[in-house]
C-alpha positions in Angstrom: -13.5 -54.5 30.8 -11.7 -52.7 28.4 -13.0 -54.1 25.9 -16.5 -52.9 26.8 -15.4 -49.6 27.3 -13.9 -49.5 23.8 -17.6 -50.2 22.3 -19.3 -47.7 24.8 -16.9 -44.8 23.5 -17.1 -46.0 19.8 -21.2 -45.6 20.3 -21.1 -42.8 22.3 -20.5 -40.5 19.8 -24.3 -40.3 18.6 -27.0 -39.0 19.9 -28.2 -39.1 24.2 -30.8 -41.8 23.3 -27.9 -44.2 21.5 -25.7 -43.5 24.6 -28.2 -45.0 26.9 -29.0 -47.4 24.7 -25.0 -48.2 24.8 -25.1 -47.9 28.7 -28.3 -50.9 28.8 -26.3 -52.6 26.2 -23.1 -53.2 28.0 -25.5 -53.3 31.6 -27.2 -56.5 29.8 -24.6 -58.0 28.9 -22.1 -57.9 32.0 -25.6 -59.1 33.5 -25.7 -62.1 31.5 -21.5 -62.9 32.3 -22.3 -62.5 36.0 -25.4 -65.2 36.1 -27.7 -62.5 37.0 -31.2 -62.2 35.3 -31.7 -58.4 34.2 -35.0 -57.4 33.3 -35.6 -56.1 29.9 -35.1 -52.2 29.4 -38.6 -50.7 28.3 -39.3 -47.6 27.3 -39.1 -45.1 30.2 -41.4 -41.7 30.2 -38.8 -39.4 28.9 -38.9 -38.5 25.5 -35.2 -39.0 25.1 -34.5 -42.5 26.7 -34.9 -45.4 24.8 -34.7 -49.3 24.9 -31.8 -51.1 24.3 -31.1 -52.0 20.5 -28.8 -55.4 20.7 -25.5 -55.5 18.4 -26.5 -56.8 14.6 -24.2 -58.4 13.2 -23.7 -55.5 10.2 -23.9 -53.0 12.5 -27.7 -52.1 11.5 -31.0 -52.9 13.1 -32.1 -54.9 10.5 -29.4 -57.5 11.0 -31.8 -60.6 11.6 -33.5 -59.6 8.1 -32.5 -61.6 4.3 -30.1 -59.0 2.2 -32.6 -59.6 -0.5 -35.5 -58.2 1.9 -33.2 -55.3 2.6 -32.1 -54.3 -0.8 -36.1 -54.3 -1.7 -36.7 -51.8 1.0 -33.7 -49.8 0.6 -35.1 -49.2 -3.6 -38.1 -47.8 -2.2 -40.4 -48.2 -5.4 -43.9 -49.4 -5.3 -43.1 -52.4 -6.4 -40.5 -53.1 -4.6 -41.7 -52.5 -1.7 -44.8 -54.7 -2.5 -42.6 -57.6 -3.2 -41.1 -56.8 0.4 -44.9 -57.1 1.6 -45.1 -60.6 -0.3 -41.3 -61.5 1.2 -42.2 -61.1 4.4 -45.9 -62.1 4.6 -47.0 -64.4 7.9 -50.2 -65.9 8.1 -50.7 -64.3 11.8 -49.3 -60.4 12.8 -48.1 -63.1 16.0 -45.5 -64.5 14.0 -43.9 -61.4 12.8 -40.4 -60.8 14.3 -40.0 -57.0 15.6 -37.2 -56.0 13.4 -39.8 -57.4 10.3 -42.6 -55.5 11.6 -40.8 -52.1 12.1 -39.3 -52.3 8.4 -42.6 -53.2 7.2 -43.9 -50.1 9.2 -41.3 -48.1 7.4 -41.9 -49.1 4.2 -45.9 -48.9 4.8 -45.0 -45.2 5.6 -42.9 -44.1 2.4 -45.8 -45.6 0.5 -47.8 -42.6 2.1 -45.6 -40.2 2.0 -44.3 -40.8 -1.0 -45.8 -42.1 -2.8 -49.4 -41.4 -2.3 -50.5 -41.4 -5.9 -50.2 -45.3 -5.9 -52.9 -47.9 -4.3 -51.3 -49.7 -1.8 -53.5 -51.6 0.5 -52.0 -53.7 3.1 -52.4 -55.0 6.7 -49.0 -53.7 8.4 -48.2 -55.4 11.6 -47.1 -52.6 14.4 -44.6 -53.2 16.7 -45.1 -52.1 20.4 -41.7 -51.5 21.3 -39.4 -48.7 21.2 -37.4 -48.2 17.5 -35.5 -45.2 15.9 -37.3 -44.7 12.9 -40.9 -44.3 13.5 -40.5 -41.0 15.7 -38.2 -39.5 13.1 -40.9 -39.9 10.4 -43.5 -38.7 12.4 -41.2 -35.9 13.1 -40.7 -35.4 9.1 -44.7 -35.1 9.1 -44.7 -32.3 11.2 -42.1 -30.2 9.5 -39.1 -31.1 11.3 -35.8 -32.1 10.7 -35.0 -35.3 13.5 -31.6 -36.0 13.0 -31.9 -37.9 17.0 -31.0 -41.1 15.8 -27.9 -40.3 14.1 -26.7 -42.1 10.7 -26.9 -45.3 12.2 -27.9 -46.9 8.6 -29.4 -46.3 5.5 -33.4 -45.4 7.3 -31.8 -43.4 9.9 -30.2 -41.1 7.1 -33.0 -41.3 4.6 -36.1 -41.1 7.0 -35.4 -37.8 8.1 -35.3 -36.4 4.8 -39.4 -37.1 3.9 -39.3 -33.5 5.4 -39.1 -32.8 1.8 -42.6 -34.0 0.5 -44.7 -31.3 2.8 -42.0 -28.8 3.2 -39.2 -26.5 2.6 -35.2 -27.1 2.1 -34.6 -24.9 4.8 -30.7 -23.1 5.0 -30.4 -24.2 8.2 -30.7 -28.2 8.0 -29.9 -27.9 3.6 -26.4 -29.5 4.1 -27.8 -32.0 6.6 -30.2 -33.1 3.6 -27.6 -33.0 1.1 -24.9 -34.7 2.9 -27.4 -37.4 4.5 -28.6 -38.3 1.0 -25.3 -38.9 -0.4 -24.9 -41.3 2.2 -27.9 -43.0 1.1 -26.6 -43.2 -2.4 -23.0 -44.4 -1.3 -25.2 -47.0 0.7 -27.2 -48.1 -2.4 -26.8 -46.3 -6.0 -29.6 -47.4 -7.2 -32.3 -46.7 -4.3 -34.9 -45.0 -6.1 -36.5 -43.4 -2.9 -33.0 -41.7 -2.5 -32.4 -40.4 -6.0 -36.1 -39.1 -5.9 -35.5 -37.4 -2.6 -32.3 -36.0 -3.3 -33.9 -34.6 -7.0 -36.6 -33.0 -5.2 -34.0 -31.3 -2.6 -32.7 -29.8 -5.7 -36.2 -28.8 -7.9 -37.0 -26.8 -3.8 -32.9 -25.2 -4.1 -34.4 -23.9 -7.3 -31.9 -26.1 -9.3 -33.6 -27.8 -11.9 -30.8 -29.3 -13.9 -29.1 -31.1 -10.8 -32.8 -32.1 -9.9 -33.4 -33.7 -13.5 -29.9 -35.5 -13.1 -30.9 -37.2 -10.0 -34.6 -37.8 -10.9 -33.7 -39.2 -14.3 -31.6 -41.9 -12.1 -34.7 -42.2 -9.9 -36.4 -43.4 -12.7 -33.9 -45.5 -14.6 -35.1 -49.3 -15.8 -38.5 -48.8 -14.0 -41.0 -50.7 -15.7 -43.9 -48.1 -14.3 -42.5 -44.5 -13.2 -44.3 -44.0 -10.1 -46.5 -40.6 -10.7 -44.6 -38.4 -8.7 -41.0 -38.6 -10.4 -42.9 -37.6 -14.0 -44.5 -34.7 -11.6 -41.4 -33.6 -10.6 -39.3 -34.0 -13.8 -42.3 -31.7 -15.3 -41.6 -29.1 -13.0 -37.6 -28.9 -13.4 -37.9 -29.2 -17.4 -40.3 -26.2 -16.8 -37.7 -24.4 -14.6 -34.7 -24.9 -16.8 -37.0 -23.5 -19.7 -36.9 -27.1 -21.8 -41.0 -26.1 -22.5 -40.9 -29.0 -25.6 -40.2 -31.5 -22.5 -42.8 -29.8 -20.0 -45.4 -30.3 -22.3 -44.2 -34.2 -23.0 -44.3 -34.6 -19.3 -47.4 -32.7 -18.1 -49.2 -34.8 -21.1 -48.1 -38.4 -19.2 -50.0 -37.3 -16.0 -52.5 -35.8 -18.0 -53.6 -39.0 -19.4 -53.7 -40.7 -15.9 -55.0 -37.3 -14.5 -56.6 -35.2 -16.7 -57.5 -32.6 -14.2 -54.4 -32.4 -12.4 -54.4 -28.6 -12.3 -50.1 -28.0 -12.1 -49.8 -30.5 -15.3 -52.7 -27.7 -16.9 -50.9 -25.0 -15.7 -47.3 -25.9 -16.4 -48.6 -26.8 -19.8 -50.6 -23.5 -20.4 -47.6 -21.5 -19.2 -45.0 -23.6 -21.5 -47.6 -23.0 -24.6 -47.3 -19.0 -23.3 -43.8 -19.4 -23.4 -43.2 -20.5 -26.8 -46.0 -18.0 -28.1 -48.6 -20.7 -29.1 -51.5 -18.7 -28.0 -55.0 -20.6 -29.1 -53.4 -23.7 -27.9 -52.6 -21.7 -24.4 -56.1 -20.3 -24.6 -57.7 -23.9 -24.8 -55.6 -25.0 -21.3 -56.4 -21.4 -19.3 -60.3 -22.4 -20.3 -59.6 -25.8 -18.7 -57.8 -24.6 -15.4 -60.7 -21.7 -14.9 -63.3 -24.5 -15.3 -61.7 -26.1 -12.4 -60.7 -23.2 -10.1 -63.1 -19.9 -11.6 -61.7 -17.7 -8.4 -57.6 -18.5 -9.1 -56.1 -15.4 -9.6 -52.9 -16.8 -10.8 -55.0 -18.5 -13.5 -57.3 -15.3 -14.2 -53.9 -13.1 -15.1 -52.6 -16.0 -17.6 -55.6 -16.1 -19.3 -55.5 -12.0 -19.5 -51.3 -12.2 -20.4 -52.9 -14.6 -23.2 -55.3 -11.5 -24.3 -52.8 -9.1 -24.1 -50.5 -11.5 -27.1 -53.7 -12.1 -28.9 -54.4 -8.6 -29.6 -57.8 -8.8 -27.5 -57.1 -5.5 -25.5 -60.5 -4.9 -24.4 -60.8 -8.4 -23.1 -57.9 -8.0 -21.5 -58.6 -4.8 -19.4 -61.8 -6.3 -18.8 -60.7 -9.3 -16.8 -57.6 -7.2 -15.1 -60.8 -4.7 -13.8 -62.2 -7.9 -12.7 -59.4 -8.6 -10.2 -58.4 -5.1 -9.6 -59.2 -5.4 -5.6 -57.6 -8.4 -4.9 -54.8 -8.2 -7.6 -53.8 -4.7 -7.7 -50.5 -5.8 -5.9 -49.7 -9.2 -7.8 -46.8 -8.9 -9.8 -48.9 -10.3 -13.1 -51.4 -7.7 -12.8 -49.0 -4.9 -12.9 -47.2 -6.0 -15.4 -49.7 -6.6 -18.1 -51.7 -3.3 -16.5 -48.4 -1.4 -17.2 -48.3 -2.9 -20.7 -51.9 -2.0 -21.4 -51.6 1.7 -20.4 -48.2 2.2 -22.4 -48.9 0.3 -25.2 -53.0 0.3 -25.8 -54.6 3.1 -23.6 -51.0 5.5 -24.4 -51.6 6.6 -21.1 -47.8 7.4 -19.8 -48.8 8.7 -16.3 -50.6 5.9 -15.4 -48.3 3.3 -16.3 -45.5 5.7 -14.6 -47.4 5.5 -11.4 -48.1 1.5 -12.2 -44.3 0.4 -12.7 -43.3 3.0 -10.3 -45.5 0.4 -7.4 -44.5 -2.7 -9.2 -40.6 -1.4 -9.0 -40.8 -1.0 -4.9 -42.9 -4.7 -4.9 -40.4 -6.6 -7.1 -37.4 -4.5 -7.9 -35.0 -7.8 -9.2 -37.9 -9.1 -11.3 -36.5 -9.1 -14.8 -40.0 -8.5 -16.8 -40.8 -5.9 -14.0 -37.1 -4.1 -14.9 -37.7 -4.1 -18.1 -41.3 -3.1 -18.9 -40.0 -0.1 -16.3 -37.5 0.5 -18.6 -39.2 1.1 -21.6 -41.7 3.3 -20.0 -38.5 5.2 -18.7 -37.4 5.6 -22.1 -40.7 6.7 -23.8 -40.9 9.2 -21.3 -37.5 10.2 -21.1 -37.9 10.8 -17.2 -36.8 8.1 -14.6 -39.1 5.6 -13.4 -38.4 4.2 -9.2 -35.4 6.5 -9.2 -33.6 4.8 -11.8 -33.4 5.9 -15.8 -34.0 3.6 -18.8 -30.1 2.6 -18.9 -30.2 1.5 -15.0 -33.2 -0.2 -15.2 -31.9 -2.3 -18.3 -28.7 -2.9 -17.2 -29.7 -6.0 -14.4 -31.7 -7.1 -17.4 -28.9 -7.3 -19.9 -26.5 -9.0 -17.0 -28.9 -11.8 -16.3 -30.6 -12.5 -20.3 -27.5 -10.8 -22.5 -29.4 -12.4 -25.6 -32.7 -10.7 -24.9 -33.4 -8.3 -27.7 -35.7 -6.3 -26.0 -33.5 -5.5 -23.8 -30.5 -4.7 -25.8 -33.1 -3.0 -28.7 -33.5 -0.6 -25.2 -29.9 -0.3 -24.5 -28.8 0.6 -28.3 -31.8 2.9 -28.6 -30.7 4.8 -24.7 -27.1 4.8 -25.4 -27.5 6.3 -28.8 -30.0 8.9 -26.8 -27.3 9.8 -24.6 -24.6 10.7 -27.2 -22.3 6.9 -26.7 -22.4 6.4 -29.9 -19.2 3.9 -30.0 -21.4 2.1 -27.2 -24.8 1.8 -29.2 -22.8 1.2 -32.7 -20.7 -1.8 -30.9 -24.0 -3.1 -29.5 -26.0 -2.6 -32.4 -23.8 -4.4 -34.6 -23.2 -7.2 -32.0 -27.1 -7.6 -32.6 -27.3 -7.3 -36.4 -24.1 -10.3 -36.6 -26.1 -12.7 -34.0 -29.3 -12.3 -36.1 -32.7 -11.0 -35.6 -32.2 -7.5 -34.7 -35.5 -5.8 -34.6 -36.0 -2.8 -37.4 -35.8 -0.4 -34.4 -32.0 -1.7 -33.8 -31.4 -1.3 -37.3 -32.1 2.1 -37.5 -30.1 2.9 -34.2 -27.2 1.3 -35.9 -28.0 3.6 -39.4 -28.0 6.7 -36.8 -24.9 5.3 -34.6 -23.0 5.5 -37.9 -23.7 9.2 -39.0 -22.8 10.4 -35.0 -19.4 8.3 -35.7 -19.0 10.0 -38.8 -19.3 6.7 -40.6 -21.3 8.5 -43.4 -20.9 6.1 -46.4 -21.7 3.1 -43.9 -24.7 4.8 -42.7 -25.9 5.5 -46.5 -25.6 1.9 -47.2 -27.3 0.5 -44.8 -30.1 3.0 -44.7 -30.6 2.1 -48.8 -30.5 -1.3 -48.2 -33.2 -0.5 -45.1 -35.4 1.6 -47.3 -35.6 -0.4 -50.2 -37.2 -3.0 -48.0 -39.3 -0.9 -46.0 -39.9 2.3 -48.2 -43.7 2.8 -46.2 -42.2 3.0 -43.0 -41.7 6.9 -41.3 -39.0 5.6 -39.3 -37.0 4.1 -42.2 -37.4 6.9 -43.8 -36.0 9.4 -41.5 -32.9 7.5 -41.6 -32.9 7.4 -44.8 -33.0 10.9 -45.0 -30.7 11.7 -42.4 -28.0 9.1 -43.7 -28.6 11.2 -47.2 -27.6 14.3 -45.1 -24.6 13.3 -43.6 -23.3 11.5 -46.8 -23.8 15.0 -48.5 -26.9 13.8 -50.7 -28.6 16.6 -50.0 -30.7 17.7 -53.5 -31.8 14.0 -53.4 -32.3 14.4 -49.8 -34.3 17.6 -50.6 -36.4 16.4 -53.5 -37.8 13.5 -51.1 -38.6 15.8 -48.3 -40.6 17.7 -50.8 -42.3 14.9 -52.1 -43.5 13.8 -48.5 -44.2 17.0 -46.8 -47.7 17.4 -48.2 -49.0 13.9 -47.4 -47.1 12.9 -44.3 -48.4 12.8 -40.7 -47.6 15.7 -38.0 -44.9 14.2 -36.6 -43.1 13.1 -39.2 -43.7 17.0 -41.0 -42.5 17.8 -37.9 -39.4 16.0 -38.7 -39.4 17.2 -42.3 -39.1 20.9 -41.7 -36.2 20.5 -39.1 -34.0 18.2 -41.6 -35.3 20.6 -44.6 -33.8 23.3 -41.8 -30.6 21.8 -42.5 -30.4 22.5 -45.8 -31.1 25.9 -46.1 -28.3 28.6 -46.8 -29.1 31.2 -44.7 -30.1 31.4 -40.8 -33.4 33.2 -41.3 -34.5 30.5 -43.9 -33.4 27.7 -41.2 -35.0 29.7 -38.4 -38.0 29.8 -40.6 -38.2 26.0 -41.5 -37.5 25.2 -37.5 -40.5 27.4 -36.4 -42.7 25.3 -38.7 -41.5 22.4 -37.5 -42.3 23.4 -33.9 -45.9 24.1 -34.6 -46.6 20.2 -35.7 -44.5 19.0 -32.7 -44.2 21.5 -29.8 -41.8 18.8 -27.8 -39.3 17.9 -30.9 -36.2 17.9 -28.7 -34.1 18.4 -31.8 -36.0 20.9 -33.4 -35.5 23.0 -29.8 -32.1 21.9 -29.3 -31.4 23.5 -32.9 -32.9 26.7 -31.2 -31.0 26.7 -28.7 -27.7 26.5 -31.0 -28.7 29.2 -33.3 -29.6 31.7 -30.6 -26.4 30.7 -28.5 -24.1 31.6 -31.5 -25.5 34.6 -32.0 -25.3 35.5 -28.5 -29.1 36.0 -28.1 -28.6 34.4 -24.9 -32.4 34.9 -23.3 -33.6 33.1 -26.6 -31.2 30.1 -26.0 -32.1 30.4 -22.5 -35.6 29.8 -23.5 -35.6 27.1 -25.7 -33.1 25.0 -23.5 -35.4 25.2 -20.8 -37.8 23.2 -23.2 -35.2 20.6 -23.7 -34.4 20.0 -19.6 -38.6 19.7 -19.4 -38.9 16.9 -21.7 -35.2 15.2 -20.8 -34.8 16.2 -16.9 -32.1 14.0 -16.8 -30.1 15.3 -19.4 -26.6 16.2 -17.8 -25.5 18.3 -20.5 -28.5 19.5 -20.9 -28.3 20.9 -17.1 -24.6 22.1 -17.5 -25.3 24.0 -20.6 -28.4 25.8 -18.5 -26.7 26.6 -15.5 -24.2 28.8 -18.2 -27.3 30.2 -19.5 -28.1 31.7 -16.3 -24.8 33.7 -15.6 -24.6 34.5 -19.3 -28.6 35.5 -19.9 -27.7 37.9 -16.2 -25.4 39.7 -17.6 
C-alpha cells in the first residue's frame, strides 16, 4: 500500500487531470490484484477529467513506440517527420496502435502549423480516446497558452509553445515559453522544431541576435531548409541591421516565392537602408503592383522620393494619403522633412513634429528631425529645445553624425564651448565629420581662445572649399581672432560687392569689428541690420555698445530683438530683466 501511495504523491504534483488519471491508475490496478474486473475509465463530460494513461516504461506516453520513431518526431523537420509517416505506415487505420496514431496526429499537426509552406499529404489515423496533447494544440490555435498537462515529456513541453506561430510572446506566460523550450532542448539538442520555436520566441522578444543563434542551429546539416526558418532568419538579420544578409535571405524565398510581399519589403527597406535608391525604387514598384492601397508601402516609395531628390513626387503621393496617413509615423516624418528642407516652411513643420513628438516621443528619427527643426528655429519644439531632443538620440546611436553635427552646432550656440570643442574633435578623430562640424570646431577654437588652432584649421578648410559662404565666415572670423585683420579686411572688401544678403549681412558686422571708432562700428552694424533684420550677433553687438555707454533704453531695445528670435536664451532673459530696472530709472 505504501508503495502505491508513494507513486500517487510523486504524480500528484501536476495538474487536476494527471491526479485523476493517478487516482484510476492505482484504482486499476489494486482491481487487477484483488481478481475484480474494472471497466475501462472513459472520458467523462467534464473538461478536466481524463482517462487513465498506464505507466510506460520511460516514464512517457510514447513508451510502446521504437526510439528511432521517437527521435524522428522529436526533430520535427519535414522530412523527418515523413520518414515517421513511412515508419509507421499500416496497410489498415485498424491496425494502428493508439499511442502510434496520437503521435502521428501530432506530427500531422506541426506539419500545419509549422510548417505550412511544405506539401505534406497524408492519411492520418485519429484516435478516439482521450490523450494530452491534442487539446493543448488546439488550445495553441486559439491563442492560448495550455500548460494542463504539465511537462510530462518532450510534446507536453513543446506543444504548448505553437502559440508562437499565430501569436504574441506575451509577459505573462514569456518564462513559461522560455523555460519549457529549454527543456525541449535538454531533451533533444538537435530537435529542429525546438530550436525553430525557441528562435522565433526571441525574433517576437525583439531579440534578433539570440533568435539568429537558435535558428541557425535549427537549420544546421539540413539538406532542404524548410521555408519558414530562411523567413525568419530574414527578419532577425533585418532587425540586427545585417541588411547585406537580409537581402541574401529575402532573395532565397524570393526565388521559391517571387511575390512573397515581406521578402519585397524587407528587401526594399534594406536597399533604403544602405542608400541604394533605384534598386529600392525597382522593389517599392513591385510591392505597389501587388498591394496598390498599402500605406506602409505608399510612404517607402515616397521616403525613396524624398532621397532621390524628386520633391514634387514626393509631396504628391504624401497628399495622396493625407486622410488616412496624417497620423502614421512615416508620413510625418518625411512631411516634416519636406516643409523644413524643400517648402522652408518652419511653422508648418513646427506644428508637424510638434504632433509627431506627442504620437511617438522615444522614436529616434522622430527626436531627431524635431531637433533640427528646434535648432533652425531657435525656439523649442513639444516642450523640449534642440539639446533635449538630441540627447535620447545621442544615448541610443552615439556614432550618428547627425545627431552629434546637432549637438556640436547647439552646444556651441549656447556658449559650451569646451563641450562642442571636445565633441567636435571626437568627430573629426573618428572620421567623416560633416563640413558643418568642421566649422563648429574652427569657431569652438576662437570662443576657447585657441586662435592659432582656429587659423589653421580654417586655412586648411578654405583652401578646399574657397566657394563656400560658410567656410568663409570662419575663415574670416579665425583671421580676426588670430589678429589678421588687414588680410581679414582686404577679403571682406573683396566680397562685399558680389556676395548674397546674408552673407553681406555678415560682412558689415565682422567689418564692424574692425573699425577704430564706435560711430564707424555703429555705422557698419546698422548696414548690416538692413540685409538681415534677425542677425542675432549683429543685435547682440547693439545691445553691448548701447549698454556700455549707458544708453540703457537702446540696449533695452535691441535685446528685446535677441529674446524674440532665441526665447530660450537664459542669459538672454537675465540680462533683460536688468534692463528693466536699469532703463526705469
Amino acid at each position: 500500500m505504501r508503495f502505491w501511495m508513494r507513486i500517487l504523491k510523486n504524480r500528484s504534483g501536476g495538474t487536476v487531470p494527471a491526479l485523476i488519471a493517478s487516482l484510476c491508475f492505482v484504482a486499476a490496478l489494486f482491481s487487477c490484484e484483488s481478481g475484480k474486473k474494472t471497466p475501462p475509465a472513459t472520458k467523462e463530460t467534464s473538461d478536466t477529467v481524463s482517462i487513465a494513461v498506464p505507466q510506460k516504461k520511460n516514464n512517457t506516453y510514447f513508451f510502446s513506440i521504437s526510439n528511432d520513431a521517437m527521435a524522428l518526431a522529436e526533430m520535427g523537420t519535414p522530412s523527418s517527420i515523413r520518414m515517421l509517416f513511412s515508419k509507421l505506415h499500416r496497410p489498415l487505420k485498424e491496425s494502428y496502435g493508439e499511442r502510434e496514431k496520437v503521435l502521428l496526429e501530432i506530427c500531422s499537426s506541426i506539419m500545419e502549423i509549422v510548417w505550412p509552406s511544405e506539401k505534406f499529404a497524408s492519411d492520418v489515423p485519429v484516435s478516439d480516446s482521450y490523450n494530452p496533447y491534442i487539446p493543448i494544440i488546439n488550445s495553441a490555435q486559439f491563442g492560448l497558452y495550455d500548460t494542463s498537462s504539465g511537462d510530462e515529456d518532450f510534446f507536453t513541453l513543446l506543444l504548448p509553445n505553437l502559440v508562437l506561430i499565430n501569436g504574441e510572446a506575451k509577459e505573462d506566460y514569456s518564462e513559461q515559453i522560455r523555460s519549457s523550450l529549454r527543456k525541449c532542448l535538454e531533451i533533444r539538442s538537435d530537435s529542429v522544431v525546438a530550436n525553430y520555436l525557441m528562435g522565433l520566441f526571441y525574433l517576437k522578444k525583439g531579440k534578433p541576435v539570440n533568435a539568429l543563434k537558435y535558428l541557425k542551429l535549427a537549420g544546421k546539416n539540413l539538406d532542404t531548409e524548410p521555408l519558414e526558418i530562411t523567413v525568419a532568419k530574414m527578419r532577425s538579420y533585418f532587425e540586427s541591421n545585417n541588411y547585406q544578409k537580409t537581402l541574401q535571405y529575402a532573395q532565397k524565398i524570393l526565388s521559391v516565392k517571387p511575390e512573397d510581399k515581406l521578402s519585397l519589403e524587407l528587401s526594399c527597406r534594406s536597399l533604403v537602408k544602405t542608400q541604394k535608391w533605384d534598386e529600392a525604387m525597382d522593389y517599392s514598384v513591385k510591392i505597389l503592383q501587388i498591394d496598390p492601397e498599402n500605406l506602409d508601402y505608399i510612404l517607402l516609395r515616397a521616403r525613396i522620393l524624398v532621397a532621390k531628390g524628386e520633391y514634387l513626387k514626393a509631396s504628391a503621393l504624401l497628399d495622396s494619403c493625407e486622410g488616412i496617413g496624417s497620423r502614421h509615423r512615416d508620413y510625418l516624418v518625411l512631411r516634416g522633412w519636406l516643409q523644413k528642407n524643400w517648402s522652408k516652411n518652419l511653422s508648418a513643420v513646427s506644428d508637424t513634429m510638434t504632433t509627431a513628438l506627442s504620437l511617438y516621443p522615444n522614436d529616434l528619427e522622430v527626436l531627431l528631425l524635431s531637433a533640427q527643426v528646434a535648432s533652425a528655429l531657435e525656439s523649442k519644439i513639444g516642450g523640449k529645445t534642440a539639446l533635449e531632443l538630441v540627447g535620447p538620440v545621442l544615448e541610443s546611436e552615439p556614432e550618428n553624425m547627425d545627431a552629434l553635427e546637432l549637438y556640436v552646432k547647439e552646444q556651441l550656440r549656447a556658449g559650451k564651448y569646451a563641450e562642442s570643442y571636445d565633441t567636435s574633435v571626437s568627430v573629426i578623430g573618428a572620421g567623416g565629420a560633416s563640413l558643418e562640424t568642421l566649422c563648429c570646431y574652427v569657431e569652438s577654437c576662437i570662443g576657447l581662445a585657441k586662435n592659432d588652432e582656429a587659423w589653421e584649421a580654417a586655412a586648411k578648410l578654405y583652401a578646399q572649399n574657397p566657394s563656400s559662404e560658410r567656410v568663409v565666415q570662419v575663415y574670416i572670423k579665425s583671421m580676426i581672432a588670430a589678429e589678421k585683420k588687414k588680410e581679414a579686411g582686404e577679403i571682406i572688401e573683396t566680397l562685399i560687392k558680389t556676395s548674397s544678403s546674408s552673407m553681406k549681412s555678415f560682412l558689415y558686422y565682422e567689418k564692424s569689428l574692425l573699425e577704430s571708432d564706435t560711430d564707424a562700428e555703429l555705422e557698419s552694424l546698422r548696414v548690416s541690420l538692413s540685409y538681415n533684420a534677425r542677425n542675432v550677433d549683429t543685435l547682440y553687438r547693439m545691445y553691448r555698445i548701447y549698454y556700455s555707454t549707458q544708453n540703457y533704453k537702446m540696449a533695452q531695445f535691441y535685446l528685446k530683438q535677441v529674446s524674440a528670435i532665441r526665447p530660450n536664451d537664459r542669459d538672454v532673459q537675465v540680462r533683460l530683466a536688468e534692463l528693466e530696472k536699469l532703463a526705469g530709472k
